[in-house]
C-alpha positions in Angstrom: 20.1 -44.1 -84.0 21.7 -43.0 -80.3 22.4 -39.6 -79.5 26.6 -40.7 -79.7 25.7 -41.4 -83.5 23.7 -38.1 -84.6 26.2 -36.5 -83.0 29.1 -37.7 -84.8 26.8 -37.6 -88.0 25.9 -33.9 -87.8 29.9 -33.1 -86.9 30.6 -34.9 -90.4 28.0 -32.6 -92.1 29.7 -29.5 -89.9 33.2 -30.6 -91.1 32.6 -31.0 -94.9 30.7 -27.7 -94.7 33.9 -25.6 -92.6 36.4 -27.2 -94.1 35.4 -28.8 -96.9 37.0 -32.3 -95.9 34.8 -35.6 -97.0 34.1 -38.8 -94.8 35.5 -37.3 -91.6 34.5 -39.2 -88.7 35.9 -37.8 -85.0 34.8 -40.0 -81.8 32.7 -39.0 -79.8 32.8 -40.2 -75.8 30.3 -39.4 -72.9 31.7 -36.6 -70.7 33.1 -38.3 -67.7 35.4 -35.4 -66.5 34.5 -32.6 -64.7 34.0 -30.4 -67.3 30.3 -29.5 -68.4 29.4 -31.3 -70.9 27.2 -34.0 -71.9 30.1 -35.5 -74.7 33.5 -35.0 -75.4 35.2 -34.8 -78.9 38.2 -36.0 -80.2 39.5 -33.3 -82.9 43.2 -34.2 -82.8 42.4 -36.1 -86.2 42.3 -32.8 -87.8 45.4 -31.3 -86.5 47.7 -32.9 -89.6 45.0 -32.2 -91.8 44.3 -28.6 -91.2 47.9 -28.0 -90.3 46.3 -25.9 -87.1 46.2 -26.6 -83.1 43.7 -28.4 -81.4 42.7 -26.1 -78.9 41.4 -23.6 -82.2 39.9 -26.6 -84.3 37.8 -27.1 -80.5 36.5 -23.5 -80.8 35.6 -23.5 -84.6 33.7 -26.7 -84.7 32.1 -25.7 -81.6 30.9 -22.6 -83.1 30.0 -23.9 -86.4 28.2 -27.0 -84.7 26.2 -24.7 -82.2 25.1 -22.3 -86.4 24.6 -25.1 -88.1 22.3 -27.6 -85.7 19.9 -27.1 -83.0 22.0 -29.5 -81.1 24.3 -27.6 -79.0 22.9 -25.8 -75.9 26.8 -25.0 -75.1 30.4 -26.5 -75.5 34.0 -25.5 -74.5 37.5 -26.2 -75.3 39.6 -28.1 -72.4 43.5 -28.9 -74.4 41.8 -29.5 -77.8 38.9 -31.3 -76.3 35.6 -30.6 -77.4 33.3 -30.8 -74.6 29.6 -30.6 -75.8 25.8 -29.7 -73.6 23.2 -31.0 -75.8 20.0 -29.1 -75.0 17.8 -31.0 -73.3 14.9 -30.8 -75.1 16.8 -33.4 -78.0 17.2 -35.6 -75.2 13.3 -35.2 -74.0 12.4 -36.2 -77.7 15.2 -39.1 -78.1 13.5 -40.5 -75.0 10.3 -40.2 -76.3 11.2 -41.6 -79.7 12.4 -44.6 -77.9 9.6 -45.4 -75.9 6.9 -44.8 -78.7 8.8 -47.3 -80.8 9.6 -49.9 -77.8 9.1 -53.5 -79.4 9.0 -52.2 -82.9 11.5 -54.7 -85.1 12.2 -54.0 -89.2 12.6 -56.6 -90.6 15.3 -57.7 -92.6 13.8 -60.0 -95.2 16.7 -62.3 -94.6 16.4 -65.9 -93.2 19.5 -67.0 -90.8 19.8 -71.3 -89.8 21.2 -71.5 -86.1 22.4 -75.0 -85.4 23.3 -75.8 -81.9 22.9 -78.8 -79.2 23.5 -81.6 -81.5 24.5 -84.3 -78.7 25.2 -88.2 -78.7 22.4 -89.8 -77.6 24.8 -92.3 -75.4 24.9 -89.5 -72.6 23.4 -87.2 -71.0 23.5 -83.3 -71.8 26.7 -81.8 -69.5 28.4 -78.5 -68.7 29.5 -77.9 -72.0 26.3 -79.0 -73.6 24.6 -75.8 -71.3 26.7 -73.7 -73.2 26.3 -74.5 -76.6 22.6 -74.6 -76.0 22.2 -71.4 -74.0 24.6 -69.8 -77.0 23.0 -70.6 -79.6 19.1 -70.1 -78.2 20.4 -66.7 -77.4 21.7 -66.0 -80.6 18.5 -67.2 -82.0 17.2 -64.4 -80.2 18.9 -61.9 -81.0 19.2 -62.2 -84.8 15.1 -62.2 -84.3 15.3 -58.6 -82.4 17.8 -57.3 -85.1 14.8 -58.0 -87.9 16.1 -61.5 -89.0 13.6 -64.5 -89.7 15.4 -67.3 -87.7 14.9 -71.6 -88.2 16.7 -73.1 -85.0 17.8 -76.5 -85.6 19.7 -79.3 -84.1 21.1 -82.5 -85.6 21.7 -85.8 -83.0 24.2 -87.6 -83.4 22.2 -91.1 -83.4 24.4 -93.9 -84.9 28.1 -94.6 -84.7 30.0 -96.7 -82.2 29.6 -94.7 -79.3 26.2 -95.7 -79.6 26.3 -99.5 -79.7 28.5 -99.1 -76.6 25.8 -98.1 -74.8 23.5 -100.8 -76.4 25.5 -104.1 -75.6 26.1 -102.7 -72.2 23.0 -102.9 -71.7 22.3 -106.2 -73.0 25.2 -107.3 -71.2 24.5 -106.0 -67.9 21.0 -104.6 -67.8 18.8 -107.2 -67.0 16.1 -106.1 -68.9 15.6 -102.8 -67.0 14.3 -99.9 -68.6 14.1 -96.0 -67.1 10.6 -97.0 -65.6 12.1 -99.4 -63.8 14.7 -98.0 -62.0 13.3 -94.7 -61.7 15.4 -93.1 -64.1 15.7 -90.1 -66.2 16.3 -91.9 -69.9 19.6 -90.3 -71.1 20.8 -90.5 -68.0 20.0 -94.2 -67.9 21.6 -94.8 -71.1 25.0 -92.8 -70.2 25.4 -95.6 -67.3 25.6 -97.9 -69.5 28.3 -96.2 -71.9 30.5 -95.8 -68.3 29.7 -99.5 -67.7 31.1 -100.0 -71.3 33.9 -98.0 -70.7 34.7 -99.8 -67.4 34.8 -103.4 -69.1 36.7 -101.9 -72.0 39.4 -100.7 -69.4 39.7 -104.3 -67.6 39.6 -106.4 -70.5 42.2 -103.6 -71.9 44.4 -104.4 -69.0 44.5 -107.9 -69.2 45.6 -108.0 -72.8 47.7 -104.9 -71.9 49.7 -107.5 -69.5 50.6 -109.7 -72.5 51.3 -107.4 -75.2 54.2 -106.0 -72.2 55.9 -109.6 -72.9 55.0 -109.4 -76.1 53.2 -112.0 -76.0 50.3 -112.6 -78.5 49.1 -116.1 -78.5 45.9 -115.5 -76.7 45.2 -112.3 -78.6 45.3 -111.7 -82.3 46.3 -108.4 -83.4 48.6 -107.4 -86.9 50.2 -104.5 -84.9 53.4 -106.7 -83.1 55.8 -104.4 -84.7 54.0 -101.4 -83.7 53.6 -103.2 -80.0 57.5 -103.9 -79.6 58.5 -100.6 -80.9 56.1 -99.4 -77.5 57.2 -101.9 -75.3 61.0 -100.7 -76.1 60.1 -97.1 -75.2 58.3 -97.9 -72.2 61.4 -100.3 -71.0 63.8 -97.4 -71.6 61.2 -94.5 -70.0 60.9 -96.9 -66.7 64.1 -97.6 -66.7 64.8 -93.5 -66.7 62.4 -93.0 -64.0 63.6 -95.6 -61.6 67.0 -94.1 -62.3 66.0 -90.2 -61.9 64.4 -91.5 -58.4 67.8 -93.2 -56.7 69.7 -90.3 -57.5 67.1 -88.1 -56.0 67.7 -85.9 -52.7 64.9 -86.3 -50.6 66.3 -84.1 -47.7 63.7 -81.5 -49.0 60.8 -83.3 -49.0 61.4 -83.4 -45.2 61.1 -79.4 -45.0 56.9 -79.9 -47.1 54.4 -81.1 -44.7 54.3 -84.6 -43.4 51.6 -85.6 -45.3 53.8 -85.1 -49.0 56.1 -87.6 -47.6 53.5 -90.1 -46.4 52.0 -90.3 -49.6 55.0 -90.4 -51.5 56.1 -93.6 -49.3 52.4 -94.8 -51.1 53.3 -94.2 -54.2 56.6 -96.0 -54.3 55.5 -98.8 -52.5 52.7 -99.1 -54.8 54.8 -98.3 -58.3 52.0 -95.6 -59.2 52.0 -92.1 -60.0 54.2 -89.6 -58.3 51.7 -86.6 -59.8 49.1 -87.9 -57.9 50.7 -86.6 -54.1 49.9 -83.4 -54.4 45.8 -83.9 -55.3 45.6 -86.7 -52.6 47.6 -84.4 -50.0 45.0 -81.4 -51.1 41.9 -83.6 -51.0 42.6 -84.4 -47.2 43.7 -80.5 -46.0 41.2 -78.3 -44.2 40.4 -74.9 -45.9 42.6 -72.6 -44.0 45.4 -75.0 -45.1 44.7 -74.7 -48.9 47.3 -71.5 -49.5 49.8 -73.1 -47.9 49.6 -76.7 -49.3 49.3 -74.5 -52.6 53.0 -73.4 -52.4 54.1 -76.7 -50.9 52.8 -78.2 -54.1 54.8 -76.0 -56.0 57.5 -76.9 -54.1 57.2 -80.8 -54.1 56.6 -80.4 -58.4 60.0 -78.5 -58.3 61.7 -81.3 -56.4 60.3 -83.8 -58.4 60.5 -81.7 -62.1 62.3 -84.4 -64.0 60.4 -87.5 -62.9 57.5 -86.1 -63.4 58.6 -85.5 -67.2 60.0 -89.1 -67.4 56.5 -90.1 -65.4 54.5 -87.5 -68.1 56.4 -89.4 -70.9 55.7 -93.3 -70.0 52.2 -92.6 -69.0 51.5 -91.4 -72.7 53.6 -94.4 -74.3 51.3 -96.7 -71.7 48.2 -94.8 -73.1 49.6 -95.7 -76.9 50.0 -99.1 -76.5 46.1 -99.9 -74.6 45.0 -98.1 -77.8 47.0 -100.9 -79.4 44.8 -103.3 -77.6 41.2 -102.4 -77.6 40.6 -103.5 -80.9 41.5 -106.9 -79.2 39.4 -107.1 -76.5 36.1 -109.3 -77.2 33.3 -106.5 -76.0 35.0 -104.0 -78.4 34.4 -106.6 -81.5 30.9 -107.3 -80.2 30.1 -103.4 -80.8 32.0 -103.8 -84.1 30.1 -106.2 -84.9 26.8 -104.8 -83.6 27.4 -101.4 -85.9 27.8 -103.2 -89.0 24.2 -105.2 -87.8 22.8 -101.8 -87.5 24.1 -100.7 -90.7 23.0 -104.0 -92.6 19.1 -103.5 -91.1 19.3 -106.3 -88.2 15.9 -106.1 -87.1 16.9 -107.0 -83.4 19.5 -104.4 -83.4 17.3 -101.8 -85.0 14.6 -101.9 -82.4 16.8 -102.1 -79.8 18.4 -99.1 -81.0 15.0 -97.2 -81.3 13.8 -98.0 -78.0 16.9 -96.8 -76.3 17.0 -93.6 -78.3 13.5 -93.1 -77.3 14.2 -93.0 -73.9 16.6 -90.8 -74.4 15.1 -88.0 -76.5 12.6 -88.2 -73.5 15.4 -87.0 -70.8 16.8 -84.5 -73.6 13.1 -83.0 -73.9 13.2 -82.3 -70.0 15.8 -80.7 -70.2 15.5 -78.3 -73.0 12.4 -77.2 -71.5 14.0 -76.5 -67.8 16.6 -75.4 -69.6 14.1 -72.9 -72.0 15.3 -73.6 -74.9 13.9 -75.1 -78.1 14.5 -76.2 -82.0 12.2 -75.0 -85.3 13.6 -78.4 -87.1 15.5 -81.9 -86.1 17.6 -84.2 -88.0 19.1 -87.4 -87.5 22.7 -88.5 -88.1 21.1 -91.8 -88.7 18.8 -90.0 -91.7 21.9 -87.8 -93.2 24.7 -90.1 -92.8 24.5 -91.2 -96.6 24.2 -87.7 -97.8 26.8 -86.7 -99.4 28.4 -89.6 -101.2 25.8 -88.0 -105.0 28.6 -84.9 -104.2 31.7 -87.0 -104.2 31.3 -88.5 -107.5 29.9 -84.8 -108.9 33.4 -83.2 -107.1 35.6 -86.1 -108.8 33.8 -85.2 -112.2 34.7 -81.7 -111.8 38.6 -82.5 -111.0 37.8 -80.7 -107.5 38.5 -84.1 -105.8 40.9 -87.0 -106.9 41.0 -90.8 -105.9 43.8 -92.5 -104.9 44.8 -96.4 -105.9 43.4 -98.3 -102.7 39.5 -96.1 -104.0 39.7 -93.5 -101.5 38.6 -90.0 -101.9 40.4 -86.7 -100.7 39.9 -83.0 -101.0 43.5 -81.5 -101.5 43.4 -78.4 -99.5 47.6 -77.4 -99.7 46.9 -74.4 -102.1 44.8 -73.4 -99.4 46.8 -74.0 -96.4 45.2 -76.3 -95.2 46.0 -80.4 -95.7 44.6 -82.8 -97.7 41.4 -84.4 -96.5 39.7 -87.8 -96.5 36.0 -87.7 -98.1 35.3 -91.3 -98.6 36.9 -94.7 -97.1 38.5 -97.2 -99.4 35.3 -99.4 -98.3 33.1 -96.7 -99.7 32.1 -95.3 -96.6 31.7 -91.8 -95.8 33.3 -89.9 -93.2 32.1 -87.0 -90.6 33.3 -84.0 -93.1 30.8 -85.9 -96.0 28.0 -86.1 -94.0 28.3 -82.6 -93.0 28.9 -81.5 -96.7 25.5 -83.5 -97.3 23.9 -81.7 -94.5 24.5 -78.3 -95.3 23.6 -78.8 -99.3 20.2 -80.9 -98.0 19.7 -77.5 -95.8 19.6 -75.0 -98.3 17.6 -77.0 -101.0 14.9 -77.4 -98.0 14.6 -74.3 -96.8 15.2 -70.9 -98.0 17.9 -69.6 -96.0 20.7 -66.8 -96.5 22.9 -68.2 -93.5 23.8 -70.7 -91.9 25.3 -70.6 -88.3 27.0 -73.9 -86.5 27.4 -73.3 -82.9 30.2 -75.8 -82.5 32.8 -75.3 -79.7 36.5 -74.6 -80.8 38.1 -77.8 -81.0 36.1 -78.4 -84.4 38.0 -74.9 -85.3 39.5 -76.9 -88.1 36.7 -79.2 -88.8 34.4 -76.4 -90.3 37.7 -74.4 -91.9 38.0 -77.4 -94.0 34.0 -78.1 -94.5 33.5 -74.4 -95.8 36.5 -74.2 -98.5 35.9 -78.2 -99.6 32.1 -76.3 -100.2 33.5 -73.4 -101.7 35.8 -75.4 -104.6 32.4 -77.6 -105.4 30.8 -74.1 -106.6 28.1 -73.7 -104.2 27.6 -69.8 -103.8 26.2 -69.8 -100.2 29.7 -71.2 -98.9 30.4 -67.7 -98.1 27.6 -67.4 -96.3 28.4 -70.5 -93.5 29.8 -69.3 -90.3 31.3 -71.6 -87.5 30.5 -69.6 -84.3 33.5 -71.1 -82.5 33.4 -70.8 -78.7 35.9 -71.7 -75.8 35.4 -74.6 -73.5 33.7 -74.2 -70.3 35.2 -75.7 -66.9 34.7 -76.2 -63.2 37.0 -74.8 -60.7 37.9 -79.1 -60.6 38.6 -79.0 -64.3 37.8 -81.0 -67.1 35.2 -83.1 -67.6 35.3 -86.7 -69.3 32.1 -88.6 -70.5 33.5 -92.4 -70.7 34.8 -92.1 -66.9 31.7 -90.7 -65.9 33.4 -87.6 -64.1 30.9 -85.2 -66.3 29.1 -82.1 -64.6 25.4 -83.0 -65.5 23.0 -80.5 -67.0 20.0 -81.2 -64.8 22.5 -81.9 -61.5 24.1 -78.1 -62.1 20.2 -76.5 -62.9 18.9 -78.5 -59.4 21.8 -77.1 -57.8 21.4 -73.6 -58.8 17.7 -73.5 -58.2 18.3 -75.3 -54.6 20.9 -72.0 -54.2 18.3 -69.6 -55.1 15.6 -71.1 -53.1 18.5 -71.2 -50.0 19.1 -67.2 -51.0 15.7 -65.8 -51.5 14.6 -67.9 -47.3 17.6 -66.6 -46.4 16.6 -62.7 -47.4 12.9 -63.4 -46.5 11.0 -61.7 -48.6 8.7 -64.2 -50.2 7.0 -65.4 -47.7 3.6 -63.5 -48.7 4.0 -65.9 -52.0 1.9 -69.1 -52.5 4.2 -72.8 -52.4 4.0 -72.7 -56.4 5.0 -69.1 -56.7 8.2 -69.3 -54.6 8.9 -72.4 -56.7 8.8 -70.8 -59.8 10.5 -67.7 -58.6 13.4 -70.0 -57.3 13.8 -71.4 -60.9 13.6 -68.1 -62.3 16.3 -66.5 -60.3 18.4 -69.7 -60.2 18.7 -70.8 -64.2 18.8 -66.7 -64.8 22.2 -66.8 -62.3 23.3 -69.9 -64.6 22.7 -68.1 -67.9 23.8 -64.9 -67.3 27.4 -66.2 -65.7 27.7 -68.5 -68.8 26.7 -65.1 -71.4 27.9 -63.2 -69.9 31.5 -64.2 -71.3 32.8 -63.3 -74.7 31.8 -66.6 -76.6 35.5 -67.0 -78.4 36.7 -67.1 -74.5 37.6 -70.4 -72.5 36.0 -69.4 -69.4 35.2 -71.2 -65.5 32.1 -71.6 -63.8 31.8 -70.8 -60.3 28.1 -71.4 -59.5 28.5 -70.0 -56.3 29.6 -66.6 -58.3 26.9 -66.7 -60.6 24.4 -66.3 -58.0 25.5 -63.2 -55.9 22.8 -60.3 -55.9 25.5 -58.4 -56.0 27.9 -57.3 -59.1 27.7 -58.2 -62.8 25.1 -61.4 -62.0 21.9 -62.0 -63.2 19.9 -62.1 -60.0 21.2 -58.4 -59.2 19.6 -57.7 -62.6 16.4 -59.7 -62.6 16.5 -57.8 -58.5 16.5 -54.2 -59.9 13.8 -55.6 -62.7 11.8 -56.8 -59.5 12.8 -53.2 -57.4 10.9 -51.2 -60.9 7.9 -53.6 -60.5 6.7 -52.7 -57.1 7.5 -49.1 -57.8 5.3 -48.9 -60.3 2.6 -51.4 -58.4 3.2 -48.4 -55.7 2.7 -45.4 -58.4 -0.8 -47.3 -59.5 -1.0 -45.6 -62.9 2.1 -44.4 -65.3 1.6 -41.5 -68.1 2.0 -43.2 -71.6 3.4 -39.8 -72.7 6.4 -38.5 -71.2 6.1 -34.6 -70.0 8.4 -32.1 -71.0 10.9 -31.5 -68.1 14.8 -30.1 -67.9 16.5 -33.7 -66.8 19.4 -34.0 -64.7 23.0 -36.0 -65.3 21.3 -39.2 -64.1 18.4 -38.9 -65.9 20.8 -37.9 -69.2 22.8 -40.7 -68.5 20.0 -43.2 -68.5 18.3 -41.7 -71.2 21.3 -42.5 -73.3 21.7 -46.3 -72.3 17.7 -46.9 -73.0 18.3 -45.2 -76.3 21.3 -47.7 -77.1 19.6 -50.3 -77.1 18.8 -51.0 -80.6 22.3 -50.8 -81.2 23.8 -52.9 -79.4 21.1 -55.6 -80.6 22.3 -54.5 -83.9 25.8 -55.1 -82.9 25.6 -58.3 -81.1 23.7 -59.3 -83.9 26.1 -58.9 -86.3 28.9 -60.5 -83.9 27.1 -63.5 -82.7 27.7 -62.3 -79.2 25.1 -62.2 -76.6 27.8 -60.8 -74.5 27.1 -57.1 -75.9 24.0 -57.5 -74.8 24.5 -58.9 -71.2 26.8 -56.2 -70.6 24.5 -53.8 -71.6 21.6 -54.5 -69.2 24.3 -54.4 -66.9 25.4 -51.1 -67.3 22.0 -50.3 -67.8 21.2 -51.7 -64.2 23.4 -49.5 -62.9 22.2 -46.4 -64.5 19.0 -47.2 -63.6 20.3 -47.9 -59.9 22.3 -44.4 -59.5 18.7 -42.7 -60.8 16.6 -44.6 -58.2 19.4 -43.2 -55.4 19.5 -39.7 -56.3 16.0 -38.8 -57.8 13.0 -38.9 -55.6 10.2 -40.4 -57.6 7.0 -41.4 -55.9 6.8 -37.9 -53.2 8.1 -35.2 -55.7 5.7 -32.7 -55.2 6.2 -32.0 -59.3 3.8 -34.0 -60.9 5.2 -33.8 -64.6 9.0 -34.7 -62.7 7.2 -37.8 -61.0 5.7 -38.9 -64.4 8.5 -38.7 -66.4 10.3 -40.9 -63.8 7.6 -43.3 -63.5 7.8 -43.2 -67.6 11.2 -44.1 -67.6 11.2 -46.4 -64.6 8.7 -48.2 -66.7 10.9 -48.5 -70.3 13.8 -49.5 -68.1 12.0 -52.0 -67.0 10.6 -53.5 -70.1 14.1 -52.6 -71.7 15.9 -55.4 -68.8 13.1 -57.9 -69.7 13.5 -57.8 -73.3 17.2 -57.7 -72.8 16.7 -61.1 -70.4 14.8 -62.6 -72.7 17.4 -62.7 -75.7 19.6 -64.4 -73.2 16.9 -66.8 -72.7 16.6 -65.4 -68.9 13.3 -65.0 -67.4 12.3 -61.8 -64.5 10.2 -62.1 -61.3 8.5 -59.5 -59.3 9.5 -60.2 -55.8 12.6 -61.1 -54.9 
């Protein structure tokens, strides 16, 4: 328990005994005003209550606290605010208490599941893969600290069409070449093949897309003509629109924007393409002194151009619409049509094909969960769980929990739960995403004894797992309560969004090099590693560079959308990891300095900064506690943090290694040391490691 929580724990006791009032809990702050004090209490609570002013309620409680408790060295009343000194001797032993018990966890006799990763194994691991994994490892982490037995698990997403994409591309267009080949890292080989996919998709798209515009249909088959005209007529109107909205334009103020608006706008029209596209081109060829200005010129153009660019916003979409209409036309998309139901019927080409390709890429995933430090307890297989599910279907039909309509399908109503009603099995008998995971989560708790269950699933599945839980909770299993979706925000670049099929995706292992390549850059720019063998600058480089990385991306409430700057995350300066892991490093050669530190700390009268740090070392437990029970590693980044610069304000103002007082330089040296092992334990549940010399 911290000093903040005995605190308002004794004033309870002190309040039931004064004034006989039960479960009274005032708040308690750390003094930051220039009153003496250590902490300040809130008693206006007690002013309608008691019927009597603040300022006396301050004196009476400070009276009766200083009888009743060895707490109180001192207090006073400042307008009804109870300012508190705490004598120092209970924050001696509260120090002590801490360091005695450093690393001691009770346990909880509870067993939480974390799932997170789960990728496709047709790409890559990305930006927003980094996330999820360094979320959920975290978490993993924490819920261990806070006295919780913890199985880390994945599933991987191993079948499905997305998949066979990737496969005919490659037996289209490979050649026969494999990873070893080429030189390749395997996932990363496999994802070229899903944007070479992609990139045939698009051109045979276009080519149908050309005859489906005159309705035309004799080369292509396709049972959505209706659905194509009904397109076509909104596309004719929306162009139509657009051409109009253009001719009655006034272009005298395009004149007043930079020469280079109009120049590309003559492109544009010339061409027939997008008028939304000036502003990026004219941005992509300014210099950087430019970029505020071409900023508000952008504004300005967008202004001008307001309601062709809704028309343009409009007709794009409809375009969009009807190529949807036509993939299912084009001949690559029935060959991976074809090649999934091969799969699912046990062609034996297919299969091993399949194998070898995911094999090559669980290889690249393995790199880069270990650069990446993270790991799994247990791993499943879409490919393995995809038929579970379909034994609790028929059970949930039984109970009258799910009904079947006439074509044989399967639904879940959800209405008396706000919610919709929800597909569960196809008319063709096949299952869905939602049965799998009902499958999954029932298969999870028969096999292993768990109390929780924790998907770390960004927030565009929001829905997804609302539905999963209650369609859980009306088939009567108990534990449904106990499944939590720990929903986070998207994570972007300062270019924006990422997308897979166009290859445009910010690579895991492209975004680690480039952070490790900026720590390396840093630390020969500082100098101060060149006593260090080759392989010890290396690892120190990694260290400091995936620690910037991690940090940045933890640092962030996990329900928040948030942007990564990499060249942010890597300041020594500021809420960042390396200025962390840098004071870590500082405490290290102060101690390698001091050659031997006291295991007991001496009795001494501390001063504000050593109070102050006293009471974030003693927090630390609770804010594990807290972030535990949150599923935020947030608390706790921000709390090595603030602990950092406790530490850092102490290591200013206290002389430690010349104090001629011997039991003074001790105690420093003590708790130079538990700040130091506090930051590395704190590192280590965000999955950060710490390096000596910086």
């Amino acid at each position: 328990m911290n000093i903040k929580d005995i605190i308002e724990e004794k004033l309870s006791e002190v309040i039931l005994n004064v004034y006989q009032l039960k479960d009274i809990k005032l708040e308690v702050q750390e003094n930051k005003t220039e009153f003496e004090g250590d902490f300040t209490v809130v008693t206006f609570p007690l002013v309608k209550q008691l019927k009597k002013n603040p300022e006396s309620i301050g004196v009476e409680l400070g009276e009766a606290f200083t009888a009743q408790t060895e707490l109180l060295e001192s207090f006073n009343v400042v307008k009804g605010f109870l300012n508190v000194k705490v004598r120092n001797q209970f924050f001696v032993d509260n120090f002590r208490s801490v360091h005695s018990n450093f690393g001691v966890i009770e346990k909880k006799d509870q067993t939480v599941m974390v799932e997170y990763s789960s990728p496709n194994t047709n790409k890559p691991l990305h930006l927003g893969h980094i996330r999820n994994n360094l979320l959920g490892f975290s978490v993993a982490q924490i819920l261990k600290e806070a006295g919780y037995d913890v199985i880390k698990t994945q599933i991987i997403n191993d079948r499905g069409i997305h998949i066979c994409k990737s496969m005919l591309a490659w037996e289209k267009f490979g050649k026969g070449e494999t990873p070893e080949t080429t030189h390749t890292k395997g996932d990363k080989f496999v994802g070229n093949y899903y944007v070479e996919f992609d990139k045939e998709l698009k051109r045979q798209v276009n080519i149908i897309y050309q005859d489906f515009r005159n309705n035309n249909f004799t080369t292509f088959d396709t049972n959505k003509k209706e659905e194509v005209a009904n397109l076509n007529e909104k596309i004719n109107l929306l162009e139509t629109k657009k051409k109009e909205s253009l001719e009655n334009l006034d272009y005298s103020e395009v004149s007043n924007l930079d020469a280079r608006f109009k120049a590309e706008l003559d492109t544009v029209l010339n061409d027939d393409s997008l008028i939304s596209s000036v502003p990026g081109s004219v941005q992509k060829s300014a210099k950087e002194e430019e970029a505020d200005l071409i900023k508000k010129q952008t504004v300005t153009f967008n202004t001008i151009f307001k309601d062709v660019l809704e028309i343009e916003g409009k007709l794009e979409a409809e375009k969009s619409n009807l190529k949807e209409v036509c993939k299912p036309s084009t001949e690559i998309m029935k060959e991976a049509q074809k090649m999934l139901l091969d799969w699912e019927n046990g062609d034996e080409k297919v299969r091993n094909l399949w194998a070898e390709m995911n094999s090559w890429v669980y290889k690249g995933f393995n790199e880069t969960y270990k650069k990446l430090g993270v790991d799994f307890d247990q791993v499943q297989y879409e490919s393995n769980t995809y038929i579970l599910g379909k034994d609790l279907i028929q059970a949930g039909l039984e109970k009258g929990v799910l009904y079947q309509k006439e074509d044989g399908s399967v639904w879940c109503d959800l209405t008396d739960e706000g919610l919709d009603q929800k597909l569960l099995l196809r008319s063709d008998g096949t299952s869905v995403y939602m049965t799998q995971d009902l499958g999954t989560a029932v298969e999870r708790f028969k096999q292993n004894n768990i109390q929780k269950l924790i998907y770390t699933v960004g927030n565009e599945q929001d829905y997804h797992f609302q539905v999963l839980f209650k369609i859980m909770k009306k088939l009567g299993y108990e534990w449904a309560d106990q499944l939590y979706h720990l929903s986070y925000g998207m994570v972007e670049l300062p270019e924006g969004k990422m997308k897979s099929r166009e290859g445009t995706v910010v690579d895991a292992d492209d975004l680690m090099k480039e952070m490790y390549e900026t720590a390396k850059s840093k630390a020969q720019e500082l100098g101060k590693l060149e006593t260090l063998s080759d392989e010890e600058k290396e690892a120190s480089y990694e260290t400091v560079g995936l620690g910037a990385l991690k940090y940045f991306m933890l640092k962030v409430d996990p329900k928040k959308k948030m942007l990564f700057n990499p060249a942010e995350s890597i300041d020594f300066n500021g809420n960042t990891g390396p200025f962390i892991q840098y004071t870590y490093a500082r405490i290290q050669s102060l101690l390698s300095k001091a050659g031997t530190v006291q295991t007991e700390a001496a009795d001494i009268t501390l001063n504000q900064s050593e109070k102050e740090l006293t009471m974030q070392l003693v927090n630390f437990k609770t804010v594990v506690a807290k972030s535990a029970e949150t599923l935020s590693p947030a608390l706790v980044a921000n709390y090595v943090y603030d602990l950092v610069k406790a530490y850092n304000s102490f290591y200013q103002n206290n002389p430690i290694l010349n104090h001629e007082d011997e039991n003074v330089k001790q105690f420093r040296l003590t708790i130079s040391d538990l700040t130091a092992k506090t930051i590395k334990k704190s590192l280590e549940l965000l999955g950060i490691g710490t390096v000596n010399r910086m």
